[in-house]
C-alpha positions in Angstrom: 0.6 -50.0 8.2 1.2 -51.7 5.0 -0.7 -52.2 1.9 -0.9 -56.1 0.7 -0.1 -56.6 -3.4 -0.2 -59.7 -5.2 3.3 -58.8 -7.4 6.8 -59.6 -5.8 7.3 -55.5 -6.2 7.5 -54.9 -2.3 4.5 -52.5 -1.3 4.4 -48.7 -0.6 4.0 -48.2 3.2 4.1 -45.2 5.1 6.3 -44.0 8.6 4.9 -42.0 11.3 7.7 -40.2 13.6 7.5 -39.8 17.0 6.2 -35.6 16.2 3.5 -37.3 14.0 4.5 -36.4 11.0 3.7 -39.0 8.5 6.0 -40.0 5.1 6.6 -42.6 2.7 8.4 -45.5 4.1 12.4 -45.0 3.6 13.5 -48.2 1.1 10.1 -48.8 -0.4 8.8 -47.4 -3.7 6.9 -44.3 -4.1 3.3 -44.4 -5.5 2.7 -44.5 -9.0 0.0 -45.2 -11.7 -2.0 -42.2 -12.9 -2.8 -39.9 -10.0 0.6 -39.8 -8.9 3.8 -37.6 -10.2 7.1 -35.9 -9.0 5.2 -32.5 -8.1 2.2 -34.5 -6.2 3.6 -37.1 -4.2 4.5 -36.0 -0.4 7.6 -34.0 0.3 10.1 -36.0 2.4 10.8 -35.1 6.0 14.2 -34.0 5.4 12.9 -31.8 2.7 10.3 -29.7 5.0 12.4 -27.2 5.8 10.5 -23.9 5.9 10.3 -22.1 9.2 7.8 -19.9 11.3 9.9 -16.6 9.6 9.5 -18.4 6.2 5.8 -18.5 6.5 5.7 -15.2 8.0 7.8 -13.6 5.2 5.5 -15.3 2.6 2.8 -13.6 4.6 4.1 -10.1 4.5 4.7 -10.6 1.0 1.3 -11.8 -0.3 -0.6 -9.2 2.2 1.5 -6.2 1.3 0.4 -6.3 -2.5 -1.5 -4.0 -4.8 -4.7 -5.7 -4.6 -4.6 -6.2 -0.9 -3.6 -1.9 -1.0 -7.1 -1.6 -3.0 -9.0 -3.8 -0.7 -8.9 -1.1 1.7 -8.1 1.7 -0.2 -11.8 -0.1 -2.4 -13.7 0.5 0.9 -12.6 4.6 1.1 -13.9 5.1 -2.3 -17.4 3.4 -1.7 -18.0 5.5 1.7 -15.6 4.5 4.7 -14.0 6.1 7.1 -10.3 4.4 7.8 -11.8 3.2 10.9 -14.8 1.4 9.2 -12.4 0.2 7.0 -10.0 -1.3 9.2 -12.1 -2.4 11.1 -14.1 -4.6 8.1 -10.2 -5.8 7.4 -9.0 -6.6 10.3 -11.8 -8.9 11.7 -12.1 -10.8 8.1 -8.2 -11.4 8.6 -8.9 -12.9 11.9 -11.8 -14.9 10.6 -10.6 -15.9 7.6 -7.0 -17.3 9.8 -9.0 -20.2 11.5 -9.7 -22.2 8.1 -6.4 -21.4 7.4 -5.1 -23.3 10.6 -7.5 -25.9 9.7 -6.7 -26.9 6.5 -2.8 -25.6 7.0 -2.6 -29.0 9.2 -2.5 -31.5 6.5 0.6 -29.8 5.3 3.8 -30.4 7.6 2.0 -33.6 8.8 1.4 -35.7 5.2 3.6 -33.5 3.0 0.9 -33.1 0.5 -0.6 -30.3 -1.6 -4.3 -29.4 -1.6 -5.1 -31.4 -4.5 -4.0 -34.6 -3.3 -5.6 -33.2 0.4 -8.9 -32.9 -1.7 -8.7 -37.1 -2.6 -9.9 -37.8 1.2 -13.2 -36.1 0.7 -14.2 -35.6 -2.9 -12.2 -38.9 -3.9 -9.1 -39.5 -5.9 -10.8 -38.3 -9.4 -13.6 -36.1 -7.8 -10.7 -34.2 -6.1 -10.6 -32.5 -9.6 -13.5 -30.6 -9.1 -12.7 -28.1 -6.3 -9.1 -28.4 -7.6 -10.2 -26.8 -11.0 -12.5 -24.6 -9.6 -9.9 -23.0 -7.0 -7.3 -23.1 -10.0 -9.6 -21.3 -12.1 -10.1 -18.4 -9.4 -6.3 -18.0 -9.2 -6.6 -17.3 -12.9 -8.5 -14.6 -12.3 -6.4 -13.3 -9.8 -3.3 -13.6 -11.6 -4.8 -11.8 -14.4 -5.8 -8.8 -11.9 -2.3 -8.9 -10.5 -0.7 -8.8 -14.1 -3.0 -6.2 -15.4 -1.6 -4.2 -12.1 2.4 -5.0 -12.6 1.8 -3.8 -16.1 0.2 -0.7 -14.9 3.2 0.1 -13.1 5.7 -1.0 -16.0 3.4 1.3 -18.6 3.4 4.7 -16.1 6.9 3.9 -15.0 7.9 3.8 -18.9 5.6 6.8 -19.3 7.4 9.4 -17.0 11.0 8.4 -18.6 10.1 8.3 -22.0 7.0 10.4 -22.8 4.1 10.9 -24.2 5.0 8.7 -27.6 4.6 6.1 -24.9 1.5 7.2 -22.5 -0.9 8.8 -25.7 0.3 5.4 -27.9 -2.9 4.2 -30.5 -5.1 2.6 -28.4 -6.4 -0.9 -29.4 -8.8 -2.8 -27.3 -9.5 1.0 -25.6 -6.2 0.5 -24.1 -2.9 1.9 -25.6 -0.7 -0.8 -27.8 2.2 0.4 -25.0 -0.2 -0.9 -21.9 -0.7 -4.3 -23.4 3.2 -4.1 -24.1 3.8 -3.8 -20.2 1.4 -6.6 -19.6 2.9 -8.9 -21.6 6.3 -8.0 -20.3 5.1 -8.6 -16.9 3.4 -11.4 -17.8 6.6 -13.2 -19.3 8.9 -12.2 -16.3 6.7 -14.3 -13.8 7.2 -16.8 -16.0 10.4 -16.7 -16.1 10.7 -17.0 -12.2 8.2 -19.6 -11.9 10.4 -21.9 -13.3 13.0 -21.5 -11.1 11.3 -23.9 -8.6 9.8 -23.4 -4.7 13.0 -22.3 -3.5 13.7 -19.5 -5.8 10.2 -18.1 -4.7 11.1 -19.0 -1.0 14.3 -16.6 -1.5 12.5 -14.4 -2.9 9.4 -14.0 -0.7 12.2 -13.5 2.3 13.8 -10.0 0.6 10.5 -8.8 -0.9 8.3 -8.8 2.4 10.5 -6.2 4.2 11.1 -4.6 0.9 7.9 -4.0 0.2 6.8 -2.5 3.8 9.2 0.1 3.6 7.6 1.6 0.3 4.7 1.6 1.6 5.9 4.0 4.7 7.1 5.8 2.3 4.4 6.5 0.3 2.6 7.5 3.8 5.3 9.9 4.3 4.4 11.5 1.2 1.3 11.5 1.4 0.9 13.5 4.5 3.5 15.9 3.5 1.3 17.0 0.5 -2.0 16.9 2.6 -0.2 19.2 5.2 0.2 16.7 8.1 -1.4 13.2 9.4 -4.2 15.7 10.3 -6.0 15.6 6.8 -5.5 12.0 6.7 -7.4 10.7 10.0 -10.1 14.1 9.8 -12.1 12.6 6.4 -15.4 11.9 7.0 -17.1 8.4 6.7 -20.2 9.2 4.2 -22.1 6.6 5.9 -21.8 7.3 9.7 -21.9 4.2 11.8 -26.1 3.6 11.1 -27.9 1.4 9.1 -26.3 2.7 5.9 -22.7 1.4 7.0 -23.9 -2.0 8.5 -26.0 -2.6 5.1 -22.2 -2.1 3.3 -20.8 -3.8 6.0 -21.3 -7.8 5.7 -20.8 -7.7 1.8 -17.6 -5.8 2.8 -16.8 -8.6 5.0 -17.3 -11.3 2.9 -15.6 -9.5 0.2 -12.3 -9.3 2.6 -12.8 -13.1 3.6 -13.1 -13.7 0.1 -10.0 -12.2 -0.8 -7.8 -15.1 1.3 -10.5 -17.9 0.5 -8.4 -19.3 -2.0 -5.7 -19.4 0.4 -7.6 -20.9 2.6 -8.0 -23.8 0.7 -4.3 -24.1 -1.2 -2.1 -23.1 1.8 -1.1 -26.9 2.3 0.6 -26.6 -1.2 3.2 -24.9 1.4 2.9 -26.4 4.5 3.5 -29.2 3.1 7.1 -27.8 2.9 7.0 -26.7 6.8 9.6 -28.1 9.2 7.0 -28.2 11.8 2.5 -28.0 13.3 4.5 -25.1 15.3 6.0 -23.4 12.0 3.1 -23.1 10.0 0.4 -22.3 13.2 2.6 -19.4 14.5 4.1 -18.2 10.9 0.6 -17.4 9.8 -1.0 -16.1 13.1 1.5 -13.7 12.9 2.0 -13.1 9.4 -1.4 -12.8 8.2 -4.2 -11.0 10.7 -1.2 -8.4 11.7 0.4 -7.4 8.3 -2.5 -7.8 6.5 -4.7 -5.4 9.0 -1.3 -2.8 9.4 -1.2 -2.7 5.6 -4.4 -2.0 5.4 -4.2 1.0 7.8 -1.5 2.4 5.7 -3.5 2.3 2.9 -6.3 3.8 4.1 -4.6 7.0 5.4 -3.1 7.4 2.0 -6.0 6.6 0.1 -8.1 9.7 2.6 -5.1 11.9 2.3 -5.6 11.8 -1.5 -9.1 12.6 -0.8 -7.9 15.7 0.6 -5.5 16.8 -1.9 -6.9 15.9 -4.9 -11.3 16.2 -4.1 -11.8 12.7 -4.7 -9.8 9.5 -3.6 -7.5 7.6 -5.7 -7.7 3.9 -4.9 -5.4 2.4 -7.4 -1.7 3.5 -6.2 -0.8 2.9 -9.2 -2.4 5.7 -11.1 -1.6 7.9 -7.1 2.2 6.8 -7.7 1.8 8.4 -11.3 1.1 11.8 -9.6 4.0 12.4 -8.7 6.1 15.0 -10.5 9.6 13.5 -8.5 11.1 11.2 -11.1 13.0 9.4 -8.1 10.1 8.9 -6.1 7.7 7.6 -8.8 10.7 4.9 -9.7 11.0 3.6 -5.6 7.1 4.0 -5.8 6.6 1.8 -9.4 9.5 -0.7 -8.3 7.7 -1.0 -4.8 4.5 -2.3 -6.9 6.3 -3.9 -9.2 7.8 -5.7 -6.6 5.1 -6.8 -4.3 2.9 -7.6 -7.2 5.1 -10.6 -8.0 5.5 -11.4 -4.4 1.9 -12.0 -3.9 1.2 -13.5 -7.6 3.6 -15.9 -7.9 3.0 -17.3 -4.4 -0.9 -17.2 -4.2 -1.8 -17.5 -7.8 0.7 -19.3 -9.4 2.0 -22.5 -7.6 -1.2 -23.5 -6.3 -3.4 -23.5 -9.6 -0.3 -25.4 -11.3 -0.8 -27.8 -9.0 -4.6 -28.5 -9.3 -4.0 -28.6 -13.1 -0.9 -31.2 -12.7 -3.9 -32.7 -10.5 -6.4 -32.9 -13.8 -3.9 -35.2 -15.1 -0.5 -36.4 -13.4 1.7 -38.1 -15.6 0.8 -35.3 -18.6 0.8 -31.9 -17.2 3.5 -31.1 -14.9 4.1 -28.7 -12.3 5.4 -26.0 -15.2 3.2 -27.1 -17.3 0.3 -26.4 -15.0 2.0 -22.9 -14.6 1.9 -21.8 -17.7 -1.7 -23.1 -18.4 -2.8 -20.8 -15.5 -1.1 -17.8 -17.4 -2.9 -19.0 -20.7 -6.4 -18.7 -18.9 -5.4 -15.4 -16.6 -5.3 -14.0 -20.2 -8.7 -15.4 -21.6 -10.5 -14.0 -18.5 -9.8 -11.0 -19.6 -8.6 -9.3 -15.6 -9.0 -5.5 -17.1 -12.5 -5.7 -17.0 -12.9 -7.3 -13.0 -10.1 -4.8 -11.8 -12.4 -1.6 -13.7 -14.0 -0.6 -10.5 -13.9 -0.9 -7.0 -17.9 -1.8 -6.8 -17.6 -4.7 -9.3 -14.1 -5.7 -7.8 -15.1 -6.1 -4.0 -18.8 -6.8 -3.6 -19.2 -9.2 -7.0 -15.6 -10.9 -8.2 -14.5 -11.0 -4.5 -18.0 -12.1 -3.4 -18.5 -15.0 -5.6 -15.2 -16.5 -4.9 -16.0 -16.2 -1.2 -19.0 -17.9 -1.5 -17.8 -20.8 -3.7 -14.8 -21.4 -2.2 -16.5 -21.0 1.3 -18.2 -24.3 0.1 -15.2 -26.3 0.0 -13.3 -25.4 3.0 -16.6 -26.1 4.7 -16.3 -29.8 3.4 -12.4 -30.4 3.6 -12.8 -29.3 7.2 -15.3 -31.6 7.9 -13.7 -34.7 6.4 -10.4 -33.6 8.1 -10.9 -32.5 10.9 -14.4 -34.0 12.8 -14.6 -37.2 10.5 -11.3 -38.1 10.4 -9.9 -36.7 13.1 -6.6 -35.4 10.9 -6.0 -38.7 10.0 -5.3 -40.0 6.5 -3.7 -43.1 4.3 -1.3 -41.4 2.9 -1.0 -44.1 0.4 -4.6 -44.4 -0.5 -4.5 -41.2 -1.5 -2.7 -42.1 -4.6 -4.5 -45.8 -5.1 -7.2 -46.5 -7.2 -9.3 -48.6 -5.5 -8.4 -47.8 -2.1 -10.5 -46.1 0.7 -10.9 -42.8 -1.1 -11.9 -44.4 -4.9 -15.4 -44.3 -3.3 -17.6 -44.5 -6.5 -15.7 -45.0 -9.5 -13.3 -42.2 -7.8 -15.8 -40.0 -7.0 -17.6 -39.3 -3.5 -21.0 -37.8 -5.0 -21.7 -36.9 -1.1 -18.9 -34.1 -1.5 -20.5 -33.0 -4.7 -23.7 -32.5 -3.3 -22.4 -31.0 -0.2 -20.8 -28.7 -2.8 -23.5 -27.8 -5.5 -26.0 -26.6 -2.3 -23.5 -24.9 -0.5 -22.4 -22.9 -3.7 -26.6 -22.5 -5.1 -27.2 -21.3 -1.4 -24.1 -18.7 -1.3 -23.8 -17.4 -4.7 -27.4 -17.9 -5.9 -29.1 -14.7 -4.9 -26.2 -12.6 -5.6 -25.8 -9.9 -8.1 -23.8 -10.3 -10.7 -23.5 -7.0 -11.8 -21.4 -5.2 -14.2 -20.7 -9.0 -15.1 -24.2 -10.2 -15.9 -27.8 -8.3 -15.1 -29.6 -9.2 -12.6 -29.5 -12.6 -9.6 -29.8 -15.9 -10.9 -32.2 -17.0 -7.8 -34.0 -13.7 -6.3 -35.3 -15.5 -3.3 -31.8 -16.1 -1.8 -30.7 -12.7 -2.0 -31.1 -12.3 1.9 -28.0 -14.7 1.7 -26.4 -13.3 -0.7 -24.5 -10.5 2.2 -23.1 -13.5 3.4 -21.6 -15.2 1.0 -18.9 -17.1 2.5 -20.3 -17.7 5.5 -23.3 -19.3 4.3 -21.6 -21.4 2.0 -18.9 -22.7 4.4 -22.0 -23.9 6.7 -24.0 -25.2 4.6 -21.7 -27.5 2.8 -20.3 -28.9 6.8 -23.7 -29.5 7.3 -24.8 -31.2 4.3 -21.6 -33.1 4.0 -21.5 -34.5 7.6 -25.5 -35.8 7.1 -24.5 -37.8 4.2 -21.0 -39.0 5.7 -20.9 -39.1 8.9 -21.7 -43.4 9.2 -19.3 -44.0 6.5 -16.6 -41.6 7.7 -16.9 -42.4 11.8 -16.0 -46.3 9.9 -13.1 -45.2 7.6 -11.1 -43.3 10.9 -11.4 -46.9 12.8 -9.7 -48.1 9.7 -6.9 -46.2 9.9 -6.1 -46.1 13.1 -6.3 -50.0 13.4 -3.4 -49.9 10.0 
């Protein structure tokens, strides 16, 4: 279980407890050396202290967000019924929860985030390229989730002050005042961020329930002004349940899937904090399918109910919210999205991508620092033009990041879970030269695993309103299933190319 080392500096070792949970040997030093800092090295035993309700509450919180409201509320506007559109939810929750499990696993039994997770199959320095990739997708979705909390500051603002604040000069075809709000939302997550992981634990605890209750209440509302639930459950799918619906269907599916595939991936960057296998497994089977598909249902029902007051649905509840003539309803409705906006940001698209920047370089961009380069880029993607429409938002953004990210997961659990067997040198992941340096760092058998799972998914999609037209035509019969494909794909490829030198490398360490 020991490293040898030709200094008299005694060598980093690891313990294994009786639970299996694996740490850094109490009394010898941590690692160090350039992949190694304070916000990447494992989290001590004592310090994993998060429970099955803390991973539960971080579920209801990310779930019961804005964007996940215009997931379903997305799938109304484009032709659903509400039980299409649960349906298409609910089963991509329950799909999407297994590599969740999977790659959860590392967490609460190494300690370690996803980037330093990535080291065993990409290798030490190749582990950067997934890591920036997922990091830049959180971008994106921080931007969307910003662009959304500012919505709500710049109608909230609106209804108290005026029109000198809602018919403001427009600049950018957006007025001065609704950049204002984004930038004040954009400086108040910052502002929290840098509180630490326990702040956002605390807060994740009293925002979940928080947010739930708003969303009942905007139900209730909803029906009263329809007339009853009646209206609510009676409108129409405009695709029955033929070949229309099915051909929306899988690209609906993926879509969903996508939406938690970066989660998928960085959910170790807080297991690692879990007191327990049994904390994290049962905190997020019952946190995420169950929340996820319940909030979902809510927001359909509101979403058809405004189809039945106003002729046409209103999928942003945001601009519904703004509806309202009741100046004590819109502000529980506004500080409801306000609210769960930050829950869901700051826990899914904050922490994680500062850690895969930290990643990039360890002793020069720190956990904060990471943060704030992740609100730097959300900006530069410029999220006002994904979040425009519900076509462009579900079946291309939400597609191509299922697909990609589908192509890692596929790899990680491979390496993890059928190579390894869950079973990792914990301090080898932070040596150069050690079993996961590979080839100068790099494991080119994970990259190529990656670059055709990613050509195969994403290549014969359409890119549209982003670019015109599909890169490669000929794999647009894939292109439906995104995630799928590229999740497969990658496994397969990977395990061809590693599965002599992996079956070697588990022997390895279970002889340490």
């Amino acid at each position: 279980m020991t490293d040898t080392a030709p200094s008299a500096i005694p060598p980093t070792t690891r313990a294994t407890l009786t639970d299996g949970r694996v740490e850094i040997a109490p009394g010898t030093p941590l690692p160090t050396g350039p992949y190694a800092n304070e916000d990447l090295l494992p989290v001590p035993v004592e310090k994993r202290t998060w429970t099955t309700y803390n991973f539960s509450a971080l579920w209801v919180g990310m779930a019961h967000n804005t964007a996940s409201w215009t997931l379903a509320s997305g799938l109304i506007a484009v032709g659903m019924d509400w039980k299409q559109a649960v349906l298409t939810i609910g089963l991509a929750n329950l799909i999407v929860l297994v590599p969740m499990l999977l790659t959860g696993h590392a967490g609460p039994k190494y300690g370690i985030p996803f980037p330093v997770f990535a080291r065993a199959s990409f290798g030490v320095r190749g582990a950067n390229l997934p890591a920036v990739v997922r990091a830049l997708v959180a971008c994106g979705w921080f931007g969307i989730q910003t662009w959304i909390g500012g919505e709500a500051i710049y109608f909230l603002a609106g209804k108290l002050i005026g029109s000198g604040w809602s018919d403001a000069g427009k600049i950018g075809g957006q007025a001065w005042t609704m950049w204002l709000s984004f930038a004040l939302f954009w400086a108040l997550q910052i502002a929290i961020i840098y509180r630490g992981m326990e702040t956002i634990r605390r807060f994740e605890n009293w925002a979940a329930p928080f947010v739930l209750v708003g969303a009942f209440v905007m139900l209730w509302w909803m029906s009263t002004k329809a007339g009853g639930f009646g209206p609510l459950f009676s409108q129409p799918s405009k695709l029955g349940w033929g070949g229309d619906f099915w051909k929306l269907f899988w690209p609906s599916l993926m879509g969903m899937i996508g939406f938690w595939s970066t989660l998928s991936l960085n959910i170790p960057d807080f297991t690692r904090y879990g007191r327990s296998q049994k904390a994290q497994t049962w905190g997020q089977a019952l946190g995420l399918p169950t929340t996820m598909t319940l909030f979902a249902f809510l927001s359909v029902l509101v979403t058809s109910g405004s189809q039945a007051v106003y002729g046409e649905p209103v999928w942003d509840p945001v601009q519904l919210a703004a509806k309202t003539d009741n100046v004590v309803g819109l502000l529980f409705a506004l500080v409801t999205v306000l609210v769960a906006t930050l829950s869901v940001n700051i826990a899914a698209n904050l922490v994680s991508p500062a850690f895969d920047f930290s990643n990039i370089a360890p002793r020069k961009i720190s956990f904060r620092t990471g943060a704030f380069a992740t609100c730097v880029i959300a900006v530069l993607i410029c999220p006002w033009k994904l979040y425009a429409d519900p076509q462009g938002y579900i079946f291309t953004w939400l597609g191509l990041v299922g697909g990609l990210l589908g192509t890692v997961a596929g790899i990680l659990i491979a390496d993890y879970w059928i190579l390894r067997r869950g079973k990792l040198d914990l301090v080898d992941l932070y040596r150069t030269g050690g079993r996961y340096w590979y080839d100068g760092g790099w494991n080119w058998r994970a990259v190529v695993a990656f670059v055709t799972g990613g050509v195969l998914a994403v290549g014969g999609a359409s890119f549209e309103p982003l670019l015109d037209g599909r890169p490669i035509p000929a794999l647009a019969p894939l292109a439906s299933y995104g995630w799928a494909v590229g999740l497969g794909a990658s496994m397969v490829v990977y395990l061809a190319l590693m599965l002599p030198r992996g079956r070697q490398e588990e022997a390895e360490v279970t002889a340490d």
